[in-house]
MMTF fields as JSON, N, C-alpha, C and O atoms, coordinates in Angstrom:
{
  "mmtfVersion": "1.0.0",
  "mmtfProducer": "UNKNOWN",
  "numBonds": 467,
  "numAtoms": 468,
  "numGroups": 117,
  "numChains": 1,
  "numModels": 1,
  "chainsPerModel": [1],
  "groupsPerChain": [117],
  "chainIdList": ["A"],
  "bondAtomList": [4, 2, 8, 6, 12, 10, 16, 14, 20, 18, 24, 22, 28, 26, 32, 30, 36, 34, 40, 38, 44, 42, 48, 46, 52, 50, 56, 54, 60, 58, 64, 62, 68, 66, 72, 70, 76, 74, 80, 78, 84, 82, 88, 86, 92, 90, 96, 94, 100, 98, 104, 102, 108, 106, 112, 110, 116, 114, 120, 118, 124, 122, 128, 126, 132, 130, 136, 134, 140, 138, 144, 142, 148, 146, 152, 150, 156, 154, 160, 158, 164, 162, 168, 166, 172, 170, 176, 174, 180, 178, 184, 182, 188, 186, 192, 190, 196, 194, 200, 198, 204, 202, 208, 206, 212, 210, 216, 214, 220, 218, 224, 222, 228, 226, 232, 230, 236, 234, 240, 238, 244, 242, 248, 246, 252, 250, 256, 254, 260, 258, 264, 262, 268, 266, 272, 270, 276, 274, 280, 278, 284, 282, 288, 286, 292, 290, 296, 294, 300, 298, 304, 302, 308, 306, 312, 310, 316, 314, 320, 318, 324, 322, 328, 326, 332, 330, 336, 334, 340, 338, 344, 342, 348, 346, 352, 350, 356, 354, 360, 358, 364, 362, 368, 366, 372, 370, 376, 374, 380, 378, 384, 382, 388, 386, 392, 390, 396, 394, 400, 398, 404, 402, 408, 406, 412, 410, 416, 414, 420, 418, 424, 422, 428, 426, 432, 430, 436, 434, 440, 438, 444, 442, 448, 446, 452, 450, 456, 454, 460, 458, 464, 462],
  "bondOrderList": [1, 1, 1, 1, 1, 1, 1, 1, 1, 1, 1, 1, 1, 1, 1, 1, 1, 1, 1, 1, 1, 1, 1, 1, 1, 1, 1, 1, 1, 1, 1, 1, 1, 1, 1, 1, 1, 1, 1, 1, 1, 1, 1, 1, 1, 1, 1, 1, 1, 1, 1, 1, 1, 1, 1, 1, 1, 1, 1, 1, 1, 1, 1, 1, 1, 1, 1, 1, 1, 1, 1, 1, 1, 1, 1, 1, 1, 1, 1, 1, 1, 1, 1, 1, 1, 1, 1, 1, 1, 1, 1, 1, 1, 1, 1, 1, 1, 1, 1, 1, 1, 1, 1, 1, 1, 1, 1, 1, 1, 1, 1, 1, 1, 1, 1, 1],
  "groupList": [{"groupName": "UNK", "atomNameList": ["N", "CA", "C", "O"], "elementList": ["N", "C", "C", "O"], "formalChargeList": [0, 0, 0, 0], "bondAtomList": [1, 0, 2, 1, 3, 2], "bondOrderList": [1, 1, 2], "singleLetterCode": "X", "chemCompType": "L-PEPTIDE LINKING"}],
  "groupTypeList": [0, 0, 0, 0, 0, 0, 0, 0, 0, 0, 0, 0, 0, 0, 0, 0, 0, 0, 0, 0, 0, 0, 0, 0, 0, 0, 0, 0, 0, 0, 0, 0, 0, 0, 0, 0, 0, 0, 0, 0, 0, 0, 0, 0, 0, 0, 0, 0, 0, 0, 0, 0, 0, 0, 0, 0, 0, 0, 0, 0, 0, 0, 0, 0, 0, 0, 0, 0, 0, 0, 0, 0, 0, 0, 0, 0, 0, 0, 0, 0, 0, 0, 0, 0, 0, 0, 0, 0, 0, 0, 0, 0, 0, 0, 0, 0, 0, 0, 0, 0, 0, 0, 0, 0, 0, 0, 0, 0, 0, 0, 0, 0, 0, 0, 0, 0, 0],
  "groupIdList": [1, 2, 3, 4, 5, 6, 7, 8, 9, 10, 11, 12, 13, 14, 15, 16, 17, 18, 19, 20, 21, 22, 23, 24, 25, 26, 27, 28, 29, 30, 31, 32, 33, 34, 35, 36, 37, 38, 39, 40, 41, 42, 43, 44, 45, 46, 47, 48, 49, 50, 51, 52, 53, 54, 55, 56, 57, 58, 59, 60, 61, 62, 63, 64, 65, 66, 67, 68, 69, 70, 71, 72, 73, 74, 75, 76, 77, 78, 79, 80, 81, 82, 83, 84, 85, 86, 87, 88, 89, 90, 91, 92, 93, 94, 95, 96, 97, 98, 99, 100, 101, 102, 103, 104, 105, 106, 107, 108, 109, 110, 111, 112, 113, 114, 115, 116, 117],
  "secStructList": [7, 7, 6, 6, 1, 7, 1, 1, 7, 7, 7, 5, 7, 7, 7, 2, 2, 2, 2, 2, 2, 2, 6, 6, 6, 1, 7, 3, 3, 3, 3, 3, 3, 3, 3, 3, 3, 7, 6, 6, 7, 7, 2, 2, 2, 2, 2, 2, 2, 2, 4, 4, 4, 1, 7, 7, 7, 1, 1, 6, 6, 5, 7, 7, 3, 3, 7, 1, 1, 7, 1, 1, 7, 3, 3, 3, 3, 3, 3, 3, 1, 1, 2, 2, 2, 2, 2, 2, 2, 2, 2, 6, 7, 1, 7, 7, 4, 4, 4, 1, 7, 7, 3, 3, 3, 3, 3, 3, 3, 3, 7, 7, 7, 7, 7, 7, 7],
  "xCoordList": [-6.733, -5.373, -4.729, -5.228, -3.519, -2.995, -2.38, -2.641, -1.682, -1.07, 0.198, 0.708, 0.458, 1.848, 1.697, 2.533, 0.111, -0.195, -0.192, -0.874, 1.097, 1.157, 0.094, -0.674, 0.187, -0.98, -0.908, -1.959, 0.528, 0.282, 0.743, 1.552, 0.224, 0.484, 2.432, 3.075, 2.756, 4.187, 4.358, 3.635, 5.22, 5.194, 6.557, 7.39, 6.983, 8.211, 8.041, 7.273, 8.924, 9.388, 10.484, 11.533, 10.082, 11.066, 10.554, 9.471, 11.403, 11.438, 10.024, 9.796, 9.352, 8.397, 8.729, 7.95, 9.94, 10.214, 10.345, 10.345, 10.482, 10.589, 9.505, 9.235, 8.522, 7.303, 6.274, 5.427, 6.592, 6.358, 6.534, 5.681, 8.028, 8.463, 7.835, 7.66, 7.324, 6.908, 5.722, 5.245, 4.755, 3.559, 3.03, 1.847, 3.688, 3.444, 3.979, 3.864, 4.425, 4.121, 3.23, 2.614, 2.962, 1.945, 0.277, 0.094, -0.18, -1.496, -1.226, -1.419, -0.801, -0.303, -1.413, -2.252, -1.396, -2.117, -1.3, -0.134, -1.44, -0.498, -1.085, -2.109, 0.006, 0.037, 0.714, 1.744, 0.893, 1.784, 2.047, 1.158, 3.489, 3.962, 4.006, 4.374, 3.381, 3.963, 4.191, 3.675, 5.281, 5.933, 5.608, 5.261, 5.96, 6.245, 4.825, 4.61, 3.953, 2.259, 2.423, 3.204, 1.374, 1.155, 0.523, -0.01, 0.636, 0.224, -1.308, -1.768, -2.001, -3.52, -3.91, -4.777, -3.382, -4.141, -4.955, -4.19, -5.893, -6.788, -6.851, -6.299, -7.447, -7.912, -8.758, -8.428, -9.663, -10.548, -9.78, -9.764, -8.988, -8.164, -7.547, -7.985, -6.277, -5.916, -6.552, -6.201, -7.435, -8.487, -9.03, -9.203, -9.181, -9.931, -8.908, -8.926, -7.689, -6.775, -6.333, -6.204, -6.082, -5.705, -6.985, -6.542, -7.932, -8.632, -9.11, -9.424, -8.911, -8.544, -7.707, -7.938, -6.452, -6.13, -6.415, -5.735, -7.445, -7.922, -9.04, -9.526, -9.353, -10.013, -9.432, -9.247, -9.116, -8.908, -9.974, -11.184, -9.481, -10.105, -10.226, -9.479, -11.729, -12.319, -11.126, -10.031, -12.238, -11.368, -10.096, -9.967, -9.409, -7.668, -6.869, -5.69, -7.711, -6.819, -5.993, -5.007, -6.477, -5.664, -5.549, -6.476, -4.332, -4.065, -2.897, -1.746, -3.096, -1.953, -1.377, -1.986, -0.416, -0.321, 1.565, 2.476, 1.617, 3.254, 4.483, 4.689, 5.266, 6.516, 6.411, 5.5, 7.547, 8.317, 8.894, 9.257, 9.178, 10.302, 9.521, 10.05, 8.506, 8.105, 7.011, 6.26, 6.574, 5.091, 4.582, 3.39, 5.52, 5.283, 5.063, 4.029, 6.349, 5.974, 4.815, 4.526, 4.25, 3.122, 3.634, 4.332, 2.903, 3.052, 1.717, 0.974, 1.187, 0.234, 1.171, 2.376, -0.377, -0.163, -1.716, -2.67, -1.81, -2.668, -2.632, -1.655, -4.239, -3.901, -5.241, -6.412, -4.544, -5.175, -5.994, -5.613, -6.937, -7.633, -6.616, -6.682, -5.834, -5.417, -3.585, -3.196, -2.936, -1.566, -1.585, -0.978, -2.791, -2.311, -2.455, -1.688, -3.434, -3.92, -2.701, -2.449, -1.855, -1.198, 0.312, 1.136, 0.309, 1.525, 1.508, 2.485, 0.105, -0.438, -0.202, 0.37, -0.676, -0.886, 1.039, 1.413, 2.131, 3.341, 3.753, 4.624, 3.274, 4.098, 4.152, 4.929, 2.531, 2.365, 2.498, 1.963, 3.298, 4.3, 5.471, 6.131, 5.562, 5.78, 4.402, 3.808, 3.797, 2.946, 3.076, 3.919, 1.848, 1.522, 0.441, -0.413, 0.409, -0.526, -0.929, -0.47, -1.906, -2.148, -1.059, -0.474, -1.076, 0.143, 1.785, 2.804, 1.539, 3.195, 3.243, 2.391, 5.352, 5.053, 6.183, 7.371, 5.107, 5.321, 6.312, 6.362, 6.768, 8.023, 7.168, 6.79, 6.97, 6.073, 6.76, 7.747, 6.239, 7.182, 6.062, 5.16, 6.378, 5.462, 5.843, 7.009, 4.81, 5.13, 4.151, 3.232, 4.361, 3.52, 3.287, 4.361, 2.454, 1.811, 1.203, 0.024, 1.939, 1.56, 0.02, 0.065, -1.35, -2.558, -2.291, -1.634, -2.947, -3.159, -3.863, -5.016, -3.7, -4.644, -5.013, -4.148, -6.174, -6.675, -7.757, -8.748, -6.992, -7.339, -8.838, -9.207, -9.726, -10.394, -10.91, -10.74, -11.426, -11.654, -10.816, -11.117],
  "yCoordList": [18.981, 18.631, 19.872, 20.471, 20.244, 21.353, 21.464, 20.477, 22.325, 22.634, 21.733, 21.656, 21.094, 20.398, 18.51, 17.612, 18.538, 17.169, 16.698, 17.02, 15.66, 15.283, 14.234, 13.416, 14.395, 14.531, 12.581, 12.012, 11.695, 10.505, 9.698, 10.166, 8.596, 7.822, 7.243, 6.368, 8.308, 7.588, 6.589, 6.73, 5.707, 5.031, 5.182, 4.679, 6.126, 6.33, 5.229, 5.264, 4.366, 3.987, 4.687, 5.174, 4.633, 5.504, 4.809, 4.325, 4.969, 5.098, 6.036, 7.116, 5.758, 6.274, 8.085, 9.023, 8.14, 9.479, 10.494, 11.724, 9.454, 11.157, 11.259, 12.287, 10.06, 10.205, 11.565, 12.277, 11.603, 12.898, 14.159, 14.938, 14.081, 15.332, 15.477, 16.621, 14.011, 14.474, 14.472, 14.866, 14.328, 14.477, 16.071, 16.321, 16.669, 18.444, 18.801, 20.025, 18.435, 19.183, 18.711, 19.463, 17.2, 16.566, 15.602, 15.249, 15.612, 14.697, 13.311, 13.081, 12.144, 10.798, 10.246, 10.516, 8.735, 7.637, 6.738, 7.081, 5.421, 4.614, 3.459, 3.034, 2.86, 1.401, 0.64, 1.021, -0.5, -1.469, -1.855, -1.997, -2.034, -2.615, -3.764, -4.097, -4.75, -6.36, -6.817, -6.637, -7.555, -8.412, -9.791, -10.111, -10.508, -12.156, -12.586, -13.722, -11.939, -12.749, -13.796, -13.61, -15.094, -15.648, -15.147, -14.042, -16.052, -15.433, -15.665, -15.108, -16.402, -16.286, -15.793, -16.42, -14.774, -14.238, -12.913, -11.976, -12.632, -11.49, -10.156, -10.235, -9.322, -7.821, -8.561, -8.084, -9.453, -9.616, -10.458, -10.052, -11.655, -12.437, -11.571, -11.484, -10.721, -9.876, -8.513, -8.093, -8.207, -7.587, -8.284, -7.756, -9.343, -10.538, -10.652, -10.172, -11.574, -11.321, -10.032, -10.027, -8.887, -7.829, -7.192, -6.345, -7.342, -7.474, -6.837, -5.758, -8.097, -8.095, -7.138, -6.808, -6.524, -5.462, -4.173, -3.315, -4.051, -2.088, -2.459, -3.567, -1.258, -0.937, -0.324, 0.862, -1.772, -1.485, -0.095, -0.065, 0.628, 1.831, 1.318, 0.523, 2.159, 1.467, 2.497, 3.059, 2.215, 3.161, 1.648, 0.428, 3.062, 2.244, 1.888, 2.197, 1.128, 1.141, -0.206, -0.461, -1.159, -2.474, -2.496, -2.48, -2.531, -2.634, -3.5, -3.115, -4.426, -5.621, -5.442, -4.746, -5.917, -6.036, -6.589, -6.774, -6.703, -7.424, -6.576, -5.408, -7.444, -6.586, -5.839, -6.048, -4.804, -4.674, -5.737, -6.439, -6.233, -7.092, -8.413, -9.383, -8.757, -10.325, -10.612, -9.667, -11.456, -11.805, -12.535, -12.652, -12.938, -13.825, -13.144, -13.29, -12.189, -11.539, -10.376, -9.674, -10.623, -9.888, -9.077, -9.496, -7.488, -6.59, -6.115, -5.867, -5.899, -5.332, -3.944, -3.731, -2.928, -1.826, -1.854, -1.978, -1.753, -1.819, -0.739, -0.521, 0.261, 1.504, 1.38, 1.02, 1.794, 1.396, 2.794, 3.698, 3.069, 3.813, 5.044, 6.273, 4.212, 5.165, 4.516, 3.476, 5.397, 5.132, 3.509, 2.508, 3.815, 2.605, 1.524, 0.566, 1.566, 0.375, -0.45, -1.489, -0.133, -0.285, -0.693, -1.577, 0.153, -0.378, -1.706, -2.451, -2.0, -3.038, -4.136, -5.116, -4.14, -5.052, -5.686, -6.838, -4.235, -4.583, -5.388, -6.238, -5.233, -5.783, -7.496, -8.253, -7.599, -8.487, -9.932, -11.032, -9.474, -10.205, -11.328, -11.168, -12.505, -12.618, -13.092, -13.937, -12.671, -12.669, -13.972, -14.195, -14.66, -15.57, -15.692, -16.553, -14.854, -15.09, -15.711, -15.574, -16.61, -17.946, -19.176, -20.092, -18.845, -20.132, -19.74, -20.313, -18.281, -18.192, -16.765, -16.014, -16.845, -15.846, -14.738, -14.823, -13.574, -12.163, -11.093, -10.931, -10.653, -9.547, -8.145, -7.576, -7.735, -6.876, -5.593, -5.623, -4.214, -3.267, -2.011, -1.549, -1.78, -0.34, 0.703, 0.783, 1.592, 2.722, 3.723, 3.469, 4.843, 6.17, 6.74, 6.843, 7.326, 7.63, 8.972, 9.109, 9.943, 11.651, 11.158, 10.688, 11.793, 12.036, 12.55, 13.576, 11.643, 12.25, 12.976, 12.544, 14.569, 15.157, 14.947, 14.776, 14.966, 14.301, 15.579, 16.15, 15.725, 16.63, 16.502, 15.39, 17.656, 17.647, 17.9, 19.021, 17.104, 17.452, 17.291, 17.598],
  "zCoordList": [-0.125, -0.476, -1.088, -2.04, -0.448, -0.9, -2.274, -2.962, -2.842, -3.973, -4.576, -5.693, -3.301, -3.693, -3.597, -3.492, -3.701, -3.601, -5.315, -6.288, -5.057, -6.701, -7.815, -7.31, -9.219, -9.666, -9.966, -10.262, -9.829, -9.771, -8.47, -7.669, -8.353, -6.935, -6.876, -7.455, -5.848, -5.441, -4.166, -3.18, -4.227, -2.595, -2.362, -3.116, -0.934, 0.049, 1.304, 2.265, 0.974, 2.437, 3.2, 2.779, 4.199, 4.964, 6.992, 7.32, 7.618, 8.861, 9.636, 9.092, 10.525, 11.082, 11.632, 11.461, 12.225, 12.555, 11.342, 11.377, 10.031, 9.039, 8.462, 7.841, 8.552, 7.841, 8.793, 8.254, 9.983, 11.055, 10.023, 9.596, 9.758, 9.065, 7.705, 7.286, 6.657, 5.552, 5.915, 4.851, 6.648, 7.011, 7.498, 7.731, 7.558, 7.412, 6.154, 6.086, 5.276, 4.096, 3.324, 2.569, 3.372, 2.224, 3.453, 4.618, 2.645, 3.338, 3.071, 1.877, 3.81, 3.739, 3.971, 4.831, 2.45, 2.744, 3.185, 2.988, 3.858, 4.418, 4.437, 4.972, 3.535, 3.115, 2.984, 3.539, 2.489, 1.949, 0.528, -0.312, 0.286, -1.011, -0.497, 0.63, -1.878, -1.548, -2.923, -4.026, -2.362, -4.224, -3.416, -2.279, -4.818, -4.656, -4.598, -4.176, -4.914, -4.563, -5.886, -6.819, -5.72, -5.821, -7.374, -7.468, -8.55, -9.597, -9.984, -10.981, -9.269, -9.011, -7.655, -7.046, -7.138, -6.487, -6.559, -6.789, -6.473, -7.326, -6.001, -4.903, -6.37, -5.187, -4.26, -3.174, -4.034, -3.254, -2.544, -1.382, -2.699, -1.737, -0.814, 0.333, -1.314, -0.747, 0.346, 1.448, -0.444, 0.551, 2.002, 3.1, 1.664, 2.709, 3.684, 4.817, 2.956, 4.438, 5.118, 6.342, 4.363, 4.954, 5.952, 6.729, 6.038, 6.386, 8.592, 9.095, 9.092, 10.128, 10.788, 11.952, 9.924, 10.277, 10.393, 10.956, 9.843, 9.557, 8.689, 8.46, 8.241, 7.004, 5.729, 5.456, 4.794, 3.501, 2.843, 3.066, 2.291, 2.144, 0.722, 0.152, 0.079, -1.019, -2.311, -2.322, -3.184, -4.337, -4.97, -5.062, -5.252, -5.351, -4.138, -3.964, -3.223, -1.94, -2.2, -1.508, -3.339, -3.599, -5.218, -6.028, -5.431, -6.825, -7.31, -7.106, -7.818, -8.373, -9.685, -10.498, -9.954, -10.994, -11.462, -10.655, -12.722, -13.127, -12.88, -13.21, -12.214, -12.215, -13.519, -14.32, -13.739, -15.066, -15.508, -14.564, -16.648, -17.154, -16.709, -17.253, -15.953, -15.698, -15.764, -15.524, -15.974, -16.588, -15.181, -14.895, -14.468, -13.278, -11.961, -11.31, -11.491, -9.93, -10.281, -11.25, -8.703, -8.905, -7.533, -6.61, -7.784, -7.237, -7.014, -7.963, -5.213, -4.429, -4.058, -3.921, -3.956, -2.715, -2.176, -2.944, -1.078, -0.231, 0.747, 1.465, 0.769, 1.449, 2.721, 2.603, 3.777, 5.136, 5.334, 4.59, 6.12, 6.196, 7.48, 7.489, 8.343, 9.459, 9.311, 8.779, 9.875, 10.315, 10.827, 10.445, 12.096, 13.232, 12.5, 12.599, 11.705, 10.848, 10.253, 10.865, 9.088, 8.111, 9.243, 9.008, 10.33, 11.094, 11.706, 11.775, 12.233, 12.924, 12.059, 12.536, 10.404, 9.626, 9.448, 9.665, 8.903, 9.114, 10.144, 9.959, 11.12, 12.445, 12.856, 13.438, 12.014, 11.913, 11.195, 11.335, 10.514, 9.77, 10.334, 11.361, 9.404, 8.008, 7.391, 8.061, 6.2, 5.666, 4.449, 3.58, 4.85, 3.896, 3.241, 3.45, 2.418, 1.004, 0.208, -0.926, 0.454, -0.854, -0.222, -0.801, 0.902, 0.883, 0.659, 1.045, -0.283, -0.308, 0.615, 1.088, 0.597, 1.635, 1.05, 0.739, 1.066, 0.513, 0.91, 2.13, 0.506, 1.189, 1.036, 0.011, 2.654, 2.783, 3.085, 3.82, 2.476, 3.184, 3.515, 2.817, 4.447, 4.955, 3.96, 3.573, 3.482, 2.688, 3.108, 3.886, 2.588, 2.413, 1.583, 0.99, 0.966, -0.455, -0.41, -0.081, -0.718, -0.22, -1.828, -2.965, -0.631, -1.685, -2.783, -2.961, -3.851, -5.0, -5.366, -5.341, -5.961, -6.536, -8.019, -8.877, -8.252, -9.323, -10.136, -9.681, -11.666, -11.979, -12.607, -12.987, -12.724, -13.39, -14.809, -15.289, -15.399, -16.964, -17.906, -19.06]
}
């Protein structure tokens, strides 16, 4: 990961043709933002259904947690191992999670470099 890979996790949505263009300056993980989950639903549910689509990549590839300001909406990002993966999983939408159904958005996440010591 080069010099300009930043040191915390951002997510850009953007259109597929410019992610081309930010994809030569930075190294892209590619995933999904999801709001509106269900307030018992945990990393392994989510993992499970996403599932079928790709390979959830281990690590921090699923991470939940509270809006700002709400104790109630819950917020996923979920990071796919390949492009095709994470597009496949979008496409495949509308997504129902636990029964409820999630507002899903494709994103990209230039690698984090992670300092040492």
């Amino acid at each position: 990961i080069g010099e300009r890979a930043p040191k915390e996790r951002m997510y850009i949505e953007l259109p597929k043709k410019y992610r081309a263009v930010l994809s030569k300056f930075y190294d892209l993980d590619h995933g999904l933002f999801i709001t509106d989950l269900d307030p018992y639903i945990n990393e392994d549910y989510v993992a499970a259904y996403f599932k079928p689509f790709g390979c959830v990549t281990v690590n921090d590839s699923i991470t939940i947690c509270n809006s700002p300001g709400s104790s109630k909406d819950r917020l996923a990002y979920v990071r796919f191992s390949t492009e095709a993966e994470a597009d496949l999983a979008d496409w495949a939408g509308p997504h129902f999670i636990g029964g409820t159904e999630c507002k899903v958005r494709r994103v990209v996440s230039p690698k984090v470099r992670y300092l040492e010591g």
